[in-house]
C-alpha positions as CSV (number, residue, x, y, z in Angstrom):
1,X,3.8,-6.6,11.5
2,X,0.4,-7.8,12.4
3,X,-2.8,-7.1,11.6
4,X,-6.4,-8.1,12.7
5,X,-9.2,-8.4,9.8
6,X,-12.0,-6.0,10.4
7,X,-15.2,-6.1,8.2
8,X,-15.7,-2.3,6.6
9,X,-18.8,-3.5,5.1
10,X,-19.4,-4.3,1.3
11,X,-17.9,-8.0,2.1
12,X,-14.6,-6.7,1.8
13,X,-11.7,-7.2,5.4
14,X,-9.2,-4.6,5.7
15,X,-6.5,-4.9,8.7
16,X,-5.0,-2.7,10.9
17,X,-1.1,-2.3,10.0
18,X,1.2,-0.4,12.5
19,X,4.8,0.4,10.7
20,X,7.7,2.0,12.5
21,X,9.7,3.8,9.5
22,X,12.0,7.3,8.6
23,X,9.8,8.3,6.1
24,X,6.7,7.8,4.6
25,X,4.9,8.9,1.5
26,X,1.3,8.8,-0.2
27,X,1.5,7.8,-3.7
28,X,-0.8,6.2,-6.5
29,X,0.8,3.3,-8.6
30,X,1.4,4.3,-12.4
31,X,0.9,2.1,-15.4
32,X,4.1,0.4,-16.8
33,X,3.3,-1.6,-19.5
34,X,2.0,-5.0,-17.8
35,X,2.7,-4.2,-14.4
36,X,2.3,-1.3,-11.7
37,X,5.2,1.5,-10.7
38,X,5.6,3.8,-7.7
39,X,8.0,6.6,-8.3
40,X,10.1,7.5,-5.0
41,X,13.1,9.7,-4.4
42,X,16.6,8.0,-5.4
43,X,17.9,8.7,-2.3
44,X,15.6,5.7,-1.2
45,X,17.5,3.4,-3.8
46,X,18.3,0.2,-1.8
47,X,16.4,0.8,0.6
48,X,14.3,-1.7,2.4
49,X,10.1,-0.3,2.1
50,X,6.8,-1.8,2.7
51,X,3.7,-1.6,0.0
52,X,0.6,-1.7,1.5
53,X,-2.3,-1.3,-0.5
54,X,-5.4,1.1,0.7
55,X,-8.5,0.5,-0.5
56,X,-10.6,-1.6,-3.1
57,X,-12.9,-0.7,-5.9
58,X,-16.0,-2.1,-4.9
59,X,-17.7,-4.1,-8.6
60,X,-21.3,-3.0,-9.0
């Protein structure tokens, strides 16, 4: 996985990210406690899956 840093404006970089994969899904990370969780079905239990995260709140 590679990715090359391109300037969306707002000082932030983003990358392009191609993933070969079975599945994938579009989910928002929950609260839990100190951290973050991402509920996904238990038939992926033990499976191997990438995070990636999609965008940044911009501070005004």
């Amino acid at each position: 996985m590679m990715g090359k840093n391109v300037d969306m404006g707002v000082g932030m970089l983003y990358s392009k990210i191609v993933v070969y994969g079975a599945e994938s899904m579009d989910k928002k990370v929950a609260r839990s406690g100190n951290c973050g969780r991402v509920y996904l079905p238990s038939s992926w239990v033990g499976k191997k899956v990438i995070i990636i995260k999609m965008n940044e709140e911009v501070s005004k």
